[in-house]
C-alpha positions in Angstrom: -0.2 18.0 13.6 0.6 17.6 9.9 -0.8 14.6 8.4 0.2 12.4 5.7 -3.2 12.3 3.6 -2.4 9.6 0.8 0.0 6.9 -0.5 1.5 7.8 -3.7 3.1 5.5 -5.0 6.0 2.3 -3.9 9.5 2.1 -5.5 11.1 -1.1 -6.0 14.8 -2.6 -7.3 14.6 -5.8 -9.2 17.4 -8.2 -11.0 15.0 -8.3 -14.2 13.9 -4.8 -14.8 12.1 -5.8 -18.3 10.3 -8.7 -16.7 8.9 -6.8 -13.8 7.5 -4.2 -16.2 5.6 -6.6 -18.3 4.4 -8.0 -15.4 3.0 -4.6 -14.3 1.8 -3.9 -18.1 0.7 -6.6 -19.7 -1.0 -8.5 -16.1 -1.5 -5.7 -14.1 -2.5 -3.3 -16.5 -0.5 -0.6 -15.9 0.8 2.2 -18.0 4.2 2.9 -18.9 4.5 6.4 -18.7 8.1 7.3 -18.4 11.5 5.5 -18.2 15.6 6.7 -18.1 18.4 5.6 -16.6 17.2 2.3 -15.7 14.2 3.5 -14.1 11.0 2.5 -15.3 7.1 4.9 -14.0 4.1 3.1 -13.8 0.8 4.8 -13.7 -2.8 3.0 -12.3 -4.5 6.4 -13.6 -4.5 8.2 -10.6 -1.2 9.8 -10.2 1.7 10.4 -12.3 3.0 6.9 -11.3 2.1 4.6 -8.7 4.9 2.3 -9.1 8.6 2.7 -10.0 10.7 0.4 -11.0 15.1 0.5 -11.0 17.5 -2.2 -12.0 19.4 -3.2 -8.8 20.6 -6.6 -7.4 17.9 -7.8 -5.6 13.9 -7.9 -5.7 12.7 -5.4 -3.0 10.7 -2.6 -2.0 13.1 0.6 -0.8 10.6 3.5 -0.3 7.2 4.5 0.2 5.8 7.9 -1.1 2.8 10.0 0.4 1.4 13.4 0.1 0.7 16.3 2.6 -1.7 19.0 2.3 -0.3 21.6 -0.1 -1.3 24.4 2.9 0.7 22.5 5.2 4.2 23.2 4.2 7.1 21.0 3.5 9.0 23.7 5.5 6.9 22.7 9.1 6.3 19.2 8.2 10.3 19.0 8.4 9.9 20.8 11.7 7.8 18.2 12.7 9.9 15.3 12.3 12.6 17.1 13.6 11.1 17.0 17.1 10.5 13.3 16.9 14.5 13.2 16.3 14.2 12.3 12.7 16.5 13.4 10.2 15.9 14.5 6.3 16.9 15.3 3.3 15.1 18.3 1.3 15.6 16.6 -3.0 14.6 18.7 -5.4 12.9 17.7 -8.8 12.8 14.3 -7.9 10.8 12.1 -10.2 7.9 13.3 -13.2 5.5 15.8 -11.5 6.6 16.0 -8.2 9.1 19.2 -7.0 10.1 18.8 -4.2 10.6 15.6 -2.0 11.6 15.8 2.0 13.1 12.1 2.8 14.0 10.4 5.8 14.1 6.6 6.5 11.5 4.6 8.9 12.7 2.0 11.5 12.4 -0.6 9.3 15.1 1.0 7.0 12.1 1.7 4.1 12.6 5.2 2.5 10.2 7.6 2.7 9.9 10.4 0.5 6.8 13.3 1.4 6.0 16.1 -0.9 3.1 18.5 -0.8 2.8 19.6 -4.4 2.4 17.9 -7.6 1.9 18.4 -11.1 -1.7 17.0 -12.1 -1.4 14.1 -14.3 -4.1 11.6 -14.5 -3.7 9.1 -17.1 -5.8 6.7 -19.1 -7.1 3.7 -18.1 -5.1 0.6 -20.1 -7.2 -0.8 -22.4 -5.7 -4.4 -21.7 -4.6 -6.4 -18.1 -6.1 -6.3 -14.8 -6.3 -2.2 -14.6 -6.6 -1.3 -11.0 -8.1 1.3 -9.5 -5.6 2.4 -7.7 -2.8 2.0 -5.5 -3.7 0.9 -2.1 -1.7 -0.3 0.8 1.7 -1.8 1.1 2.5 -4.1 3.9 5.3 -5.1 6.1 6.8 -7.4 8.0 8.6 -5.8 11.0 10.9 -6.7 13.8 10.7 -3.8 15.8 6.7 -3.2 15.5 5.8 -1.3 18.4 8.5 1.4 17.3 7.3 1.1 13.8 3.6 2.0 15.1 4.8 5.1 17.4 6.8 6.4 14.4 4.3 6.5 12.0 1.6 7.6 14.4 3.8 10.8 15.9 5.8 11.4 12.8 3.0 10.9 9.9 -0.2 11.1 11.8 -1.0 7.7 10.7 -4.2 6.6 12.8 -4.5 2.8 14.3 -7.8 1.3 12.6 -7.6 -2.3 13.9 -5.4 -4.9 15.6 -4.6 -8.6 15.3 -4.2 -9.6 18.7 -0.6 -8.0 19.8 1.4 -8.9 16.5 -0.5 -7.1 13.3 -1.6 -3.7 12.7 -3.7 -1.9 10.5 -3.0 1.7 9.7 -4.6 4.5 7.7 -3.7 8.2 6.8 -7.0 8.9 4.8 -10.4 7.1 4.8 -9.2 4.2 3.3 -9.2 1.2 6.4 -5.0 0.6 6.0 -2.5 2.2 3.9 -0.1 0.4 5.7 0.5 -2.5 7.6 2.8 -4.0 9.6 3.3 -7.6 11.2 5.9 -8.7 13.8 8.1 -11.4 12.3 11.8 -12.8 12.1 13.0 -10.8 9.8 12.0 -7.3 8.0 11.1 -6.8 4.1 7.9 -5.9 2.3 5.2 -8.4 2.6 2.3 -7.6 -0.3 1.3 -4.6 -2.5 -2.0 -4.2 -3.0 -4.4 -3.0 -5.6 -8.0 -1.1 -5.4 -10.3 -3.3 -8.4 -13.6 -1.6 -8.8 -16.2 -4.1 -8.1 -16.6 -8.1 -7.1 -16.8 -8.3 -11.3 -13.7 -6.7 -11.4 -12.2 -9.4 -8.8 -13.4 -12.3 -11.5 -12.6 -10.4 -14.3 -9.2 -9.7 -12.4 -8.8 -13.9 -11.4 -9.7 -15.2 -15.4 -6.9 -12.7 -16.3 -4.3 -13.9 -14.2 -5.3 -17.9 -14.9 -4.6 -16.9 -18.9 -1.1 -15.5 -17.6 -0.6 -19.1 -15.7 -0.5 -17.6 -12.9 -2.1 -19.2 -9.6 -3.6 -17.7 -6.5 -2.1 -18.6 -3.7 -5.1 -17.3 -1.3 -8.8 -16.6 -2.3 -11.0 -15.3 -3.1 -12.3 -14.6 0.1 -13.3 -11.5 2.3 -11.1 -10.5 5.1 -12.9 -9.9 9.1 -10.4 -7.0 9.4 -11.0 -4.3 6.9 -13.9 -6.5 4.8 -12.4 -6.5 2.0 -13.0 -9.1 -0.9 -9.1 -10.6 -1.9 -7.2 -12.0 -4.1 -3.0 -13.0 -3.7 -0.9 -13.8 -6.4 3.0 -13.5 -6.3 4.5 -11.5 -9.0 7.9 -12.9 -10.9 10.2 -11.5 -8.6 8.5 -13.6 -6.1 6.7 -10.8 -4.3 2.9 -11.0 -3.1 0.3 -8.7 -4.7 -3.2 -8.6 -3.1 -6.2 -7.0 -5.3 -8.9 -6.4 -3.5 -12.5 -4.1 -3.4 -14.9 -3.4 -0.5 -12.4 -2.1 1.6 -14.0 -0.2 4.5 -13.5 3.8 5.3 -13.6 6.0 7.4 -14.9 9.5 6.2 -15.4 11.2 9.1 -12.3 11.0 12.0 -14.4 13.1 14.4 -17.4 10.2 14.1 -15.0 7.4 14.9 -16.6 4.2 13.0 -16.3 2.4 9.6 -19.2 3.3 6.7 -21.8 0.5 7.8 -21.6 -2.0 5.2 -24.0 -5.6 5.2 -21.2 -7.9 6.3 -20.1 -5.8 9.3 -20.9 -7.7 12.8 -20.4 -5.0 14.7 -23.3 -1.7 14.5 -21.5 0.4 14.2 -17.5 -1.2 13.4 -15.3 0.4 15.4 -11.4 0.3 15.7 -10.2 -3.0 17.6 -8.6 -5.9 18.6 -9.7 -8.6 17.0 -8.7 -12.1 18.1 -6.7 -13.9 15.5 -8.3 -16.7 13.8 -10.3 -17.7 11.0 -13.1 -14.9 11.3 -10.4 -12.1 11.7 -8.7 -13.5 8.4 -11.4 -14.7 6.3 -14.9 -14.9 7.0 -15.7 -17.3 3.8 -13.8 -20.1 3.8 -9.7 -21.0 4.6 -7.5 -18.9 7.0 -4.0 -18.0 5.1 -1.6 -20.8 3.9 1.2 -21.8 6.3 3.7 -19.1 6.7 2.1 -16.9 4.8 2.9 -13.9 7.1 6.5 -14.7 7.6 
């Protein structure tokens, strides 16, 4: 099977495209590194971009990119989804760096674009702002989450690393604990982006940066039971959550089947589960998540 490997970056409309940018420059820490046409690339060093931005109506997240293997073929990864019943669209040339995209849509309705190939770009780090690390998971709310999970197990080779009782799921395509994750809810839109910060220094660097912008957390610090990572979660000004976080458990080896043993894990060695919803699950230092905060 042919395996997504990476996120690469999110794309996103917003009503306020000059806002959002210095938002994601002058807080986050971003680069701008290329804009036309009312698009707007963001780079967090690693890639090309890891955000991009376009003018449109409303504040939302409308696709999701990830890489391939090179070896693997965008010819045979389109055979792939094929079988699972999916249908795509081969675009070619498009956005800086990348040449080829195949694109299809997920149940939710999110775009996904896939590519194999890209043209090497790593930019500086910013010497002002937050200045993640990287991009490093984007998370959903879903009404249709079992189909979600099937899709993106059988069409992407994403792998299940936890659960939240019945209703939240953690997924990863790399060793990373979750590139994505989805929760059943009401409705369907993008619940948080979040950030890879380098360090617990970085987090409180990160926090005395944000309270200079005026702007509040509205959960943590704390360290998450699922996934141990340290987090922060702000909103940004189009009213969307971001998460910054650092710790996050891995996986390197698939075939070995548990989490790098870290000193906060409970269970030698942490495994993929279920964990029972609740406080431990959520946060293992202090409050569980503000009321409605996964609606």
């Amino acid at each position: 099977m042919i395996r997504v490997r990476k996120i690469s970056h999110a794309t996103f409309e917003t009503p306020d495209l000059e806002r959002q940018i210095a938002y994601y420059t002058d807080v986050l820490g971003l680069a701008l590194v290329a804009r036309d046409n009312g698009t707007a690339y963001l780079a967090s060093t690693l890639d090309h971009h890891s955000v991009v931005l376009k003018q449109g109506a409303a504040a939302a997240c409308r696709r999701l990119a990830f890489q391939i293997a090179p070896t693997d073929g965008l010819a045979d990864f389109e055979k792939q989804l094929a079988d699972q019943g999916v249908k795509t669209e081969r675009r070619s040339a498009p956005a800086p760096s990348i040449r080829e995209f195949v694109s299809f849509e997920d149940p939710n309705g999110t775009g996904i674009d896939v590519f194999a190939e890209h043209e090497t770009s790593r930019q500086d780090f910013q010497p002002t702002g937050i200045v993640p690390q990287k991009l490093g998971h984007v998370a959903f709310t879903t009404t249709e989450l079992q189909k979600v999970v099937a899709f993106y197990t059988k069409a992407l080779g994403f792998r299940v690393s936890d659960w939240m009782g019945d209703f939240f799921v953690f997924m990863r395509c790399g060793p990373d604990h979750h590139t994505v994750n989805f929760v059943q809810a009401k409705n369907t839109k993008m619940h948080h982006i979040a950030f890879e910060l380098k360090d617990w220094a970085h987090v409180e660097a990160a926090c005395d940066h944000l309270s200079l912008k005026d702007i509040r957390l509205i959960w943590g610090p704390g360290r998450h039971g699922i996934g141990h990572n340290v987090f922060t979660y702000h909103r940004n000004p189009d009213n969307q959550i971001t998460e910054l976080f650092t710790e996050l458990d891995k996986m390197h080896d698939e075939d070995l089947g548990y989490f790098e043993p870290r000193p906060w894990h409970r269970d030698k060695p942490q495994r993929p589960k279920v964990w029972t919803p609740g406080p431990g699950a959520a946060n293992y230092w202090g409050d569980p998540p503000p009321p409605g905060f996964l609606e």
